[in-house]
C-alpha positions as CSV (number, residue, x, y, z in Angstrom):
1,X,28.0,61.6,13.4
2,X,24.9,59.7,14.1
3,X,24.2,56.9,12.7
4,X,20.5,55.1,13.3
5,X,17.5,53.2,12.2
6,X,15.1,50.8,14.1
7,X,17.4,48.5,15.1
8,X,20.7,50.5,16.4
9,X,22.2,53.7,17.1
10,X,25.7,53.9,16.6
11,X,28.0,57.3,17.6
12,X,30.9,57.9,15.1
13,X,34.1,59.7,15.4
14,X,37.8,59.9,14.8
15,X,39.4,59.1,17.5
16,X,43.2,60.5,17.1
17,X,44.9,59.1,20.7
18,X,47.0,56.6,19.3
19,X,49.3,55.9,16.5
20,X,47.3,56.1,13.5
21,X,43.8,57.4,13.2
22,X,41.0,55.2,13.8
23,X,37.1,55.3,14.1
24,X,35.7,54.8,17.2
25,X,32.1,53.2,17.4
26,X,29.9,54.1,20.1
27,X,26.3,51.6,20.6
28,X,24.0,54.6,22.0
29,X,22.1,51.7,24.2
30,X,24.6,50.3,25.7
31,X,27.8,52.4,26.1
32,X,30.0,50.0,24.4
33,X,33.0,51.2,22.1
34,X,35.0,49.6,19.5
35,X,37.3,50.8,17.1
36,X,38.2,50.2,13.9
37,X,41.8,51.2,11.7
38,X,42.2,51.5,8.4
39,X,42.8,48.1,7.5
40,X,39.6,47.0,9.2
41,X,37.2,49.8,7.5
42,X,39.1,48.7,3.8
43,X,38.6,44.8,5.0
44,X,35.1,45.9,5.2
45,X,34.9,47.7,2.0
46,X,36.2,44.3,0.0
47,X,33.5,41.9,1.6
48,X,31.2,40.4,-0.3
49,X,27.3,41.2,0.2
50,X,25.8,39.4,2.9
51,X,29.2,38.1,4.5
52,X,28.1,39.9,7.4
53,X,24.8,37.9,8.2
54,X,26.7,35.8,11.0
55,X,28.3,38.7,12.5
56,X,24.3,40.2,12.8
57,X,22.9,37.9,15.0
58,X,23.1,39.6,18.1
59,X,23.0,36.2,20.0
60,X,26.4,35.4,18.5
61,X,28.0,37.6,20.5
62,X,26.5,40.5,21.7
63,X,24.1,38.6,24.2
64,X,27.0,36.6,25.8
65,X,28.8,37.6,29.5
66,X,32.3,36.6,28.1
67,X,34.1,40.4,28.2
């Protein structure tokens, strides 16, 4: 499934290799992939609105060389 607006593309899917199901991520500009269990995507589902404003600034981590 695609997932898009003006600021990202994202890929989504299931991906079934390991123990448990999880969903795998995929930014369409850069090639990167993360992946997220269960606990995660319910972790996300109890946040409150706007606890992700940190995580969105793309200069917290996303424009840093420390992979």
């Amino acid at each position: 499934m695609l997932v898009h607006n003006e600021f990202a593309a994202v890929e989504l899917s299931i991906d079934r290799e390991g123990h448990d199901p999880r969903l795998r991520i995929e930014d369409l500009k850069t090639g990167h992939v993360g992946f997220l269990d269960a606990l995660e995507l319910e972790t996300l589902a109890w946040r409150p609105e706007g606890s992700l404003e940190k995580l969105l600034d793309p200069s917290h981590s996303r424009w840093t060389d420390t992979r």
